[in-house]
C-alpha positions in Angstrom: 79.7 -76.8 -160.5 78.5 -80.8 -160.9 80.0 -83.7 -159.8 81.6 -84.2 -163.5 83.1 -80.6 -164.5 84.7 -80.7 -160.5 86.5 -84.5 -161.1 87.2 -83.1 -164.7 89.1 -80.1 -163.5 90.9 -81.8 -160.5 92.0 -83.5 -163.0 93.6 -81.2 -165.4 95.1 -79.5 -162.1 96.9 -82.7 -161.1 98.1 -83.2 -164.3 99.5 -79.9 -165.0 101.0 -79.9 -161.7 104.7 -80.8 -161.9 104.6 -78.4 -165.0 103.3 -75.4 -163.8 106.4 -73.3 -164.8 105.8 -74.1 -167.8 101.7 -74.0 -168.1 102.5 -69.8 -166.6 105.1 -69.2 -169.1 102.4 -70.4 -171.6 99.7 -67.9 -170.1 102.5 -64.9 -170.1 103.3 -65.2 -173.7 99.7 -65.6 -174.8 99.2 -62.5 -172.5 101.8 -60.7 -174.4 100.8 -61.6 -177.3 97.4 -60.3 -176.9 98.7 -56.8 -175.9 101.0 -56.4 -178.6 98.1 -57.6 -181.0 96.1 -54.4 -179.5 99.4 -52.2 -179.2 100.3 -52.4 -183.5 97.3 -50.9 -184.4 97.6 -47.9 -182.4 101.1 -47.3 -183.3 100.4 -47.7 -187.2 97.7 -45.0 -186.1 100.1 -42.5 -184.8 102.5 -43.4 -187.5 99.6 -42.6 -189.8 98.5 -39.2 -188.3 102.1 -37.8 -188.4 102.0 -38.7 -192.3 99.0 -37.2 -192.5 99.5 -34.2 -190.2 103.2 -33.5 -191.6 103.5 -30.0 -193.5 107.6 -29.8 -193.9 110.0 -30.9 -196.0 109.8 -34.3 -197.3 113.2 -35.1 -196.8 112.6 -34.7 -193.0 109.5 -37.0 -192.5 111.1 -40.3 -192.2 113.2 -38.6 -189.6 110.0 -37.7 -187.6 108.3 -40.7 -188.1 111.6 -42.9 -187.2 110.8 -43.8 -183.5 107.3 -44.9 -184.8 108.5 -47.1 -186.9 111.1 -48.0 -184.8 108.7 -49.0 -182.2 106.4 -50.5 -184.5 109.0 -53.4 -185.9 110.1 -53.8 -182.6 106.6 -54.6 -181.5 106.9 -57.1 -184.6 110.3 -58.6 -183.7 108.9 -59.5 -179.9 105.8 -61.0 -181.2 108.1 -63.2 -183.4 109.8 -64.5 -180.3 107.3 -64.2 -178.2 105.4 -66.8 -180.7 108.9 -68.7 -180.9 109.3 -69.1 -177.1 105.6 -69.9 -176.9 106.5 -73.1 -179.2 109.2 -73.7 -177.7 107.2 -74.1 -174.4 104.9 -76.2 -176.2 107.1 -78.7 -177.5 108.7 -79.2 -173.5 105.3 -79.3 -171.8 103.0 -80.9 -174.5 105.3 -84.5 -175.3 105.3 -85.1 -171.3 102.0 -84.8 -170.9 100.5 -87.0 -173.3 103.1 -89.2 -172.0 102.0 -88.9 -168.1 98.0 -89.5 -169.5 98.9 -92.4 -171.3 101.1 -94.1 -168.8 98.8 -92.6 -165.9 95.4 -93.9 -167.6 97.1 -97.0 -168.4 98.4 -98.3 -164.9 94.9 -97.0 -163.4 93.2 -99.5 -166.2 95.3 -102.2 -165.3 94.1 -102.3 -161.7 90.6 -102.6 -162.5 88.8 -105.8 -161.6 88.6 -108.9 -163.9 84.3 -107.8 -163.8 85.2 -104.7 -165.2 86.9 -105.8 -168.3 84.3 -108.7 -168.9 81.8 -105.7 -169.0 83.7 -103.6 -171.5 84.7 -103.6 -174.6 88.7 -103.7 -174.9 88.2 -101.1 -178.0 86.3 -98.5 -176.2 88.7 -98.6 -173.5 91.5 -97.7 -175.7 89.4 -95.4 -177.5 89.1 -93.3 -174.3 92.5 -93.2 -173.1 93.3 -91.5 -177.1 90.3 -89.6 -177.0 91.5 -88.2 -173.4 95.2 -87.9 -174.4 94.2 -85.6 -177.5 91.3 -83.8 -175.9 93.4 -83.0 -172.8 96.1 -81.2 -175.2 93.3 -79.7 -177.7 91.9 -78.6 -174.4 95.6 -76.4 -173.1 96.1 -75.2 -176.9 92.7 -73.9 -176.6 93.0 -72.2 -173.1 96.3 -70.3 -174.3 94.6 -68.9 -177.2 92.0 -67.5 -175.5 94.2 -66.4 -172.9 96.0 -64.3 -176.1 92.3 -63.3 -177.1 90.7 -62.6 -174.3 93.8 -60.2 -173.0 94.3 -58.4 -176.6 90.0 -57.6 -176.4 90.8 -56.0 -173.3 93.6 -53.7 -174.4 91.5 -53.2 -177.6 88.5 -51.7 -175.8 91.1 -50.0 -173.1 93.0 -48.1 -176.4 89.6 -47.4 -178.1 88.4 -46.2 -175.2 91.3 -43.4 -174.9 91.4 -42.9 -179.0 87.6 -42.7 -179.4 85.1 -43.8 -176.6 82.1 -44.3 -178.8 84.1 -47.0 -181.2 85.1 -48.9 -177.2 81.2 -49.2 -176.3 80.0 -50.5 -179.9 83.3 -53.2 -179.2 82.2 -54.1 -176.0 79.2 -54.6 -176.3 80.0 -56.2 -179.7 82.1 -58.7 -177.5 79.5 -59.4 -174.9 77.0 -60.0 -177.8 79.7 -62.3 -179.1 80.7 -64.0 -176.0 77.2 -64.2 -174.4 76.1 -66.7 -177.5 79.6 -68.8 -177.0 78.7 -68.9 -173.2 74.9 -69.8 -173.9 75.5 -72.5 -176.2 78.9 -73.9 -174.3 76.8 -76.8 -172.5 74.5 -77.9 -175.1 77.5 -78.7 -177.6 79.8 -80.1 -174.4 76.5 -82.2 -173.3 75.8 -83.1 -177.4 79.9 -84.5 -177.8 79.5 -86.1 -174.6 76.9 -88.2 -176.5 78.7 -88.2 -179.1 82.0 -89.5 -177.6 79.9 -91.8 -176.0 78.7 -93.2 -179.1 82.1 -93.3 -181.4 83.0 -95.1 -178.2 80.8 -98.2 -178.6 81.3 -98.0 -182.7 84.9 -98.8 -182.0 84.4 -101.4 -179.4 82.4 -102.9 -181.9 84.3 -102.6 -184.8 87.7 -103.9 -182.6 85.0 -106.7 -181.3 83.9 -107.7 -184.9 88.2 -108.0 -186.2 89.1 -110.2 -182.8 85.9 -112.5 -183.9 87.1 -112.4 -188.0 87.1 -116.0 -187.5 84.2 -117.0 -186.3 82.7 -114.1 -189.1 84.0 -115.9 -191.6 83.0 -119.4 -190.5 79.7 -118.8 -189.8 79.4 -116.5 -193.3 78.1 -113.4 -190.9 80.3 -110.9 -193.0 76.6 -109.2 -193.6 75.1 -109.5 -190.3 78.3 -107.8 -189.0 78.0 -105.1 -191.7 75.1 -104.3 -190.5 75.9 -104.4 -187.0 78.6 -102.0 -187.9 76.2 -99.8 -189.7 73.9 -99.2 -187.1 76.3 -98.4 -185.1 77.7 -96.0 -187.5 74.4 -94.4 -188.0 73.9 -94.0 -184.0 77.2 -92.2 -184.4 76.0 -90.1 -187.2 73.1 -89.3 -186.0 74.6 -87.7 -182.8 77.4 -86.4 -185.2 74.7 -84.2 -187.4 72.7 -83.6 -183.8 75.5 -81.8 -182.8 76.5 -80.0 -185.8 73.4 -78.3 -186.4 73.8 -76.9 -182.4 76.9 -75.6 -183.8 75.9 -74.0 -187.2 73.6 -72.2 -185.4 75.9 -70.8 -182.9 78.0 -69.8 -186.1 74.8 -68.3 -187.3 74.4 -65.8 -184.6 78.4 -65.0 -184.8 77.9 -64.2 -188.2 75.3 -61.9 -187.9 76.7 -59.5 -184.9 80.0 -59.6 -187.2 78.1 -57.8 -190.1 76.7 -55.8 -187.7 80.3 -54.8 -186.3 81.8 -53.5 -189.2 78.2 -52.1 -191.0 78.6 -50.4 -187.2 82.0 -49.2 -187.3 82.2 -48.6 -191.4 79.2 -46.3 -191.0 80.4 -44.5 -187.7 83.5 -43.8 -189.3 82.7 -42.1 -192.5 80.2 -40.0 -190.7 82.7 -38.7 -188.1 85.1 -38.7 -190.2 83.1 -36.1 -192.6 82.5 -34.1 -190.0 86.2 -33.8 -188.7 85.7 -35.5 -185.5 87.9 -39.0 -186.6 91.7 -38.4 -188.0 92.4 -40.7 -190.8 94.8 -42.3 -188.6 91.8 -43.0 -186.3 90.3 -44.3 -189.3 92.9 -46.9 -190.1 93.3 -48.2 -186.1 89.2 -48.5 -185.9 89.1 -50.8 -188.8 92.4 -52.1 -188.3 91.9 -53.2 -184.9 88.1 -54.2 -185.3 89.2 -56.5 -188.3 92.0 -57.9 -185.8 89.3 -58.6 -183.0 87.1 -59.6 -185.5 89.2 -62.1 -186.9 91.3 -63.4 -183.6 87.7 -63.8 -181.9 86.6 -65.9 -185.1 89.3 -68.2 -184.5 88.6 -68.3 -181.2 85.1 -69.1 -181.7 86.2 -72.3 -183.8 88.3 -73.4 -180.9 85.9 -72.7 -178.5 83.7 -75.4 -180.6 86.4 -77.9 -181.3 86.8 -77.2 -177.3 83.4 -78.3 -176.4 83.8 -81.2 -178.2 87.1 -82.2 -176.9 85.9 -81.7 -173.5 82.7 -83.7 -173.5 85.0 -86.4 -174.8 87.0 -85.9 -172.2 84.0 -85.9 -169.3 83.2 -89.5 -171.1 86.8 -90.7 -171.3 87.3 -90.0 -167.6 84.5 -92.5 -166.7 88.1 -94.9 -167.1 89.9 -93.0 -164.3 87.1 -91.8 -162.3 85.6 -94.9 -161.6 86.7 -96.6 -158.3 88.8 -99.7 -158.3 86.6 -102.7 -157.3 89.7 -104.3 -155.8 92.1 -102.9 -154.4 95.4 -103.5 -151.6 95.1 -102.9 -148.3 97.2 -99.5 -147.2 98.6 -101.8 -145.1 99.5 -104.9 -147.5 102.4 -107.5 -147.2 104.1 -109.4 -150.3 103.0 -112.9 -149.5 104.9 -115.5 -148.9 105.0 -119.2 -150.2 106.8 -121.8 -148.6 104.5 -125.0 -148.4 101.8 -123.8 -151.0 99.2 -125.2 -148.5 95.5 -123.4 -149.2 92.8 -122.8 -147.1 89.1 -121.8 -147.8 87.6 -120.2 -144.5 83.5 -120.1 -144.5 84.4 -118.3 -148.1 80.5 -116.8 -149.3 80.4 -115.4 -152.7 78.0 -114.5 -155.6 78.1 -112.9 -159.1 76.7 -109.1 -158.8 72.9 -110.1 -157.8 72.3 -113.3 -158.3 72.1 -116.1 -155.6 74.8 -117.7 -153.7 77.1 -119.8 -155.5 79.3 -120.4 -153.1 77.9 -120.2 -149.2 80.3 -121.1 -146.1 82.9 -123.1 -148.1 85.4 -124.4 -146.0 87.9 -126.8 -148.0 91.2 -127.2 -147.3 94.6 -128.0 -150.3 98.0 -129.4 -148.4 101.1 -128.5 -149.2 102.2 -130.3 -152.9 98.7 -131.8 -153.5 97.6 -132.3 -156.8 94.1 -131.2 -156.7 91.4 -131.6 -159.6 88.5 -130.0 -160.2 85.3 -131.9 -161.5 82.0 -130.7 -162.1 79.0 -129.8 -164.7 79.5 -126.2 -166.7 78.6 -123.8 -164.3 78.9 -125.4 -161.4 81.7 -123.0 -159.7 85.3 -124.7 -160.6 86.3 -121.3 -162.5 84.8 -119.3 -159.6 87.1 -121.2 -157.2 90.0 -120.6 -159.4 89.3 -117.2 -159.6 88.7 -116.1 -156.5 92.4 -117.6 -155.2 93.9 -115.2 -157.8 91.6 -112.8 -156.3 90.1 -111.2 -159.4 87.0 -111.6 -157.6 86.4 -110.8 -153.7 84.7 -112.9 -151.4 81.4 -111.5 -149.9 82.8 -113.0 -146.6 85.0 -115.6 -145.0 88.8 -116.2 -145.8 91.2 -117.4 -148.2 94.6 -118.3 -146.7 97.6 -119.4 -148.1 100.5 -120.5 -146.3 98.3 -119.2 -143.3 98.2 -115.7 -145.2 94.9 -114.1 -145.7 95.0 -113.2 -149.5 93.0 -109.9 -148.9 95.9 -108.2 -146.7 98.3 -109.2 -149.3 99.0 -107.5 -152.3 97.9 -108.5 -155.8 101.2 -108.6 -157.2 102.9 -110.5 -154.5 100.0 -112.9 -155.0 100.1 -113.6 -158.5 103.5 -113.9 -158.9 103.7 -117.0 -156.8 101.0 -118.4 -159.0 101.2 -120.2 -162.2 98.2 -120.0 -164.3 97.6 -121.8 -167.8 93.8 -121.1 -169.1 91.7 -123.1 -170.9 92.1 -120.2 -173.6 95.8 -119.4 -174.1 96.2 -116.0 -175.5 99.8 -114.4 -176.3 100.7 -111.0 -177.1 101.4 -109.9 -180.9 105.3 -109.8 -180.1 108.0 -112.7 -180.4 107.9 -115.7 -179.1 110.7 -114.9 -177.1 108.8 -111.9 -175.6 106.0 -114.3 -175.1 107.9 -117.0 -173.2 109.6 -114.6 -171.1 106.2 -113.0 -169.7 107.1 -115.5 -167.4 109.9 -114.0 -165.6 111.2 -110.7 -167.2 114.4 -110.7 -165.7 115.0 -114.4 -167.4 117.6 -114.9 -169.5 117.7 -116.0 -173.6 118.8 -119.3 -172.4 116.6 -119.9 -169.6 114.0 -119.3 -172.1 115.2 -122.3 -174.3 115.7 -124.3 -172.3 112.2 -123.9 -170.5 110.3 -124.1 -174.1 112.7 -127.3 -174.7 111.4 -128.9 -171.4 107.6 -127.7 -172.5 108.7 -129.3 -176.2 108.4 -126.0 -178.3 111.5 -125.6 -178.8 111.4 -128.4 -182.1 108.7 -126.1 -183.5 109.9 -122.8 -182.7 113.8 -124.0 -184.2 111.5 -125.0 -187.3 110.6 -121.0 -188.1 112.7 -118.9 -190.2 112.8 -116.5 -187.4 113.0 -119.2 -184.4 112.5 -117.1 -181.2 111.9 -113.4 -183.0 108.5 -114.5 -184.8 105.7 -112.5 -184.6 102.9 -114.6 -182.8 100.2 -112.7 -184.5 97.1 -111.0 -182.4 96.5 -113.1 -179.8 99.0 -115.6 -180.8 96.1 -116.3 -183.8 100.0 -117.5 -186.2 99.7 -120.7 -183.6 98.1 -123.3 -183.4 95.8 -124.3 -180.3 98.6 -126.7 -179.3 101.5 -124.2 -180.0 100.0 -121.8 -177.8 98.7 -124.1 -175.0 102.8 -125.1 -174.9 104.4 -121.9 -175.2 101.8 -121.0 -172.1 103.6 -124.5 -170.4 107.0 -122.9 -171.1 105.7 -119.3 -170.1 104.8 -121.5 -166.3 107.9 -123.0 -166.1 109.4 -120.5 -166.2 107.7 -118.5 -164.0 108.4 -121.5 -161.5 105.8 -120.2 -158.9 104.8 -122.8 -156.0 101.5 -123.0 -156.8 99.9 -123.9 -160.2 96.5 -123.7 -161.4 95.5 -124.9 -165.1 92.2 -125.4 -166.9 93.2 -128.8 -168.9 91.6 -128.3 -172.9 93.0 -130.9 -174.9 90.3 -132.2 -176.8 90.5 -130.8 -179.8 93.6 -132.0 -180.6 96.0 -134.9 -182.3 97.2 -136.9 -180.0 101.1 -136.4 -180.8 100.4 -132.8 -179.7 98.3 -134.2 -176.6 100.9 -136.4 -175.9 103.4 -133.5 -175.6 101.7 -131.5 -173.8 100.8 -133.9 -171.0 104.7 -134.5 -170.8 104.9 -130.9 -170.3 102.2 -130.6 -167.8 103.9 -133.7 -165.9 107.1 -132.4 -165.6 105.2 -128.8 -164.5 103.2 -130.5 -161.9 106.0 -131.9 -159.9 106.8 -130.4 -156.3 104.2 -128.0 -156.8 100.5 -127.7 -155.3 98.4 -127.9 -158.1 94.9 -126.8 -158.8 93.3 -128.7 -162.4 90.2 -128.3 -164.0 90.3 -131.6 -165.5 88.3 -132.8 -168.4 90.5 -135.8 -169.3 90.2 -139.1 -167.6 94.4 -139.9 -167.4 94.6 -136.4 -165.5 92.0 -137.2 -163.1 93.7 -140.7 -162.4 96.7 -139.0 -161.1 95.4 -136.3 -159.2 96.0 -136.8 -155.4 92.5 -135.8 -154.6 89.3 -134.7 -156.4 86.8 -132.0 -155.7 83.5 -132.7 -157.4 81.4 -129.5 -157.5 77.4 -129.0 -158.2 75.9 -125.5 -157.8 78.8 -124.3 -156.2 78.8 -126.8 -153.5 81.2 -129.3 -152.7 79.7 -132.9 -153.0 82.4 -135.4 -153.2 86.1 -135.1 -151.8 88.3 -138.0 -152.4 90.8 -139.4 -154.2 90.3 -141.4 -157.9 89.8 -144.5 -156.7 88.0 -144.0 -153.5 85.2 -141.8 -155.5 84.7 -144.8 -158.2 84.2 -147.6 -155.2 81.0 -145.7 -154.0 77.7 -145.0 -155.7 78.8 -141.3 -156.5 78.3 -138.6 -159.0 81.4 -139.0 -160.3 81.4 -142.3 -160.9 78.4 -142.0 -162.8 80.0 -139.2 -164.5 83.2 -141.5 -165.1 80.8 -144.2 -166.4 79.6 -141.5 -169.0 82.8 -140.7 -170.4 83.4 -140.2 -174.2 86.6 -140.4 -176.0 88.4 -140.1 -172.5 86.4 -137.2 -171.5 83.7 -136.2 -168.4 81.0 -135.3 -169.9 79.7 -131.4 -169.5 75.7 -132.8 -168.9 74.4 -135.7 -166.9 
């Protein structure tokens, strides 16, 4: 068994776990079922034969046949609630599980790393969690009916066997025929919808990526570059689509023919014994009969089995989400961190992107307690990376980042970002209410605390200004707001969350300067009593920063406050002298 089919069914064994009673009652009614589907035929048979045989008066045959047929709709009347207690199994154990994939899949996304979501597309992630949610119940559905199969071709060949051996062999060996081309073509078609998965996979990232960007599509007039993005795509997919498909008509190919051969078999068996006195008419009717129900239960099965191998190569794909380890992760032994000065600490801190060179090597820097800290530098030059690794969606390569005198790695990720505020450059807000929005803050706040932090963040006069006020929809993204709506509601979102330390990424260039104004008398009031982390871009912010960190290559060159940095020949004062329209410049 590979690496793949071993994590697959480890898997499907935890999941079923806490529902075990139910996954054996499922199993004991397909079981039933497929003795009962072997058992009717034999009792129509006998039924049949004492018809047949019966040389008295008429009147008295339905007496003599009674218990027959008594047995017969009994046999009818279990399978009916057998099948109903079989759905009714269904109903409690299916609904719970695609609720404990979803939820489980979900929280085990949400801990990947940051690098793991930059490297994948958001729609093939939730492509795979649906395609593992409805492969994973295709997959059960499929095991119980063959369960029911597999157990009714065994009592067929068994009651055969004791009616007429010779009909048994030609049925088993019918069945191994059968089953021996199922078994030989299983892992092509599971390997072929693995591709396949893989495929439809990327086609819906791209097609999610291409909506999300509908914008910039339309701006830029690419409607028919991203057609034809799309339509490769779609022809990769269709491609593997039609690759597979022709494994699988062939499979159906071979079933077809050792069918034909069955019955031609059986048909010709039967009238040849049966001229020569050796088969009873009743024998007749269960050969045929019970052939025909093999025949056709192991037909359906053999359309499962297909749709099975298909659901479970998307399944091996999809559990690439689950089954790939968590690039950062809490120590067994992790503490909720603690904030009461908001001081932060940069030990000998080494780091660099997957394999490229050292951006930052043996960076020792050092915020106090309530500083307000901005961050200057070209693009590129490692003022995100510092940002981000104090939230910790990256790891250092070595050294330490403290806080409070807390070492961020034996803390927990929770406990750390709660007791930091971040606004990005690029605000982004769920498609929910702004209400919902502001409160992502602090879920526990209250419908007034939420006011009253969007009035100190001034988006209250805006949001009062909507027919729905705080129960409009912000649109994908928060794409209903303006750049300036959004960059406030994310003010209000930080107040608040009212953590101790606050990190933003100041973009305010693109617009009016009423909105500017606003927001920097949000940011002010924000700032206050807080340690404060800015990448600043605009000249007023950088004037009242306590200190400024000026970065090149992900080195620090030049620590000092405003004024200090301007009264020496630095490279921020040549970058100061470069400004335009109150802005550093991104080049020298």
């Amino acid at each position: 068994m590979n690496k793949k089919n071993s994590s697959l069914n480890n898997f499907f064994l935890n999941l079923i776990k806490p529902y075990s009673w139910y996954v054996i009652g499922l199993l004991l009614t397909a079981a039933y079922w497929g003795i009962n589907n072997a058992l009717s035929p034999y009792v129509l048979k006998l039924i049949i034969d004492k018809v047949a045989a019966f040389s008295g008066n008429k009147s008295a045959l339905f007496d003599a046949i009674k218990p027959y047929i008594i047995v017969y709709i009994t046999l009818w009347v279990l399978i009916a609630m057998d099948m109903r207690f079989s759905d009714w199994l269904r109903l409690k154990l299916f609904p719970y599980l695609r609720y404990d994939l979803v939820n489980n899949m979900f929280a085990y996304l949400n801990q990947h790393s940051h690098r793991y979501f930059q490297n994948n597309f958001a729609g093939s992630l939730s492509n795979k969690i649906s395609d593992m949610t409805a492969g994973t119940i295709s997959i059960f559905t499929t095991i119980d009916d063959a369960a029911a199969q597999i157990v009714g071709l065994i009592i067929a060949i068994i009651s055969m066997l004791l009616v007429q051996p010779i009909f048994a062999l030609i049925l088993f060996v019918w069945a191994i025929t059968f089953l021996g081309v199922a078994i030989v073509y299983f892992k092509p078609v599971q390997d072929l919808s693995n591709i396949f998965a893989t495929s439809k996979t990327t086609l819906v990232g791209k097609i999610v990526d291409s909506i999300s960007n509908i914008t910039n599509l339309r701006l830029f007039s690419r409607a028919d570059f991203e057609n034809q993005v799309i339509r490769n795509a779609t022809q990769d997919t269709t491609d593997k689509d039609q690759t597979m498909q022709w494994t699988i008509l062939k499979m159906r190919i071979y079933w077809d023919v050792s069918i034909i051969v069955l019955i031609a078999a059986n048909l010709s068996m039967l009238v040849v014994m049966y001229s020569k006195g050796q088969v009873s008419i009743g024998d007749f009717s269960f050969v045929i009969s019970l052939s025909l129900s093999i025949f056709y239960n192991l037909w359906y099965l053999a359309s499962q089995f297909v749709h099975f191998a298909e659901e479970l190569g998307k399944c091996r794909q999809a559990l690439t989400l689950i089954s790939e380890p968590h690039e950062i992760t809490d120590q067994p032994d992790a503490q909720p961190l603690t904030v009461s000065q908001g001081r932060i600490e940069f030990q000998n801190v080494s780091f660099h992107y997957d394999e490229g060179a050292h951006l930052f090597k043996n960076k020792s820097v050092v915020i106090e307690p309530g500083q307000k800290i901005g961050l200057v530098g070209l693009s590129g030059s490692g003022k995100s990376t510092f940002v981000n690794l104090i939230l910790r969606l990256f790891d250092v390569e070595s050294g330490k980042i403290l806080i409070d005198g807390q070492n961020i790695r034996e803390v927990t990720q929770e406990s750390l970002r709660e007791n930091i505020a971040m606004i990005p450059q690029d605000v982004t807000l769920f498609h929910r209410t702004l209400m919902e929005n502001i409160r992502y803050g602090r879920i526990d706040a209250s419908d007034a605390e939420v006011v009253t932090a969007s009035k100190r963040a001034h988006c209250h006069e805006f949001i009062s200004k909507l027919p729905e006020q705080y129960d409009a929809l912000v649109g994908e993204r928060g794409i209903k707001l303006s750049g300036g709506q959004r960059q406030r509601i994310a003010i209000a979102r930080a107040m608040l969350k009212n953590a101790p330390i606050l990190i933003l990424d100041e973009a305010t260039s693109a617009l009016d300067s009423l909105t500017e104004k606003l927001i920097q008398d949000g940011l002010h009031v924000l700032m206050q009593n807080r340690t404060t982390i800015v990448i600043a871009h605009r000249l007023s912010t950088l004037s009242e920063m306590d200190r400024i960190l000026v970065f090149e290559k992900g080195r620090i060159i030049e620590d000092g406050s405003h004024e200090e940095l301007l009264k020496i020949p630095s490279h921020y004062s040549r970058m100061w002298k470069m400004q335009a329209g109150g802005f550093l410049p991104d080049a020298l």
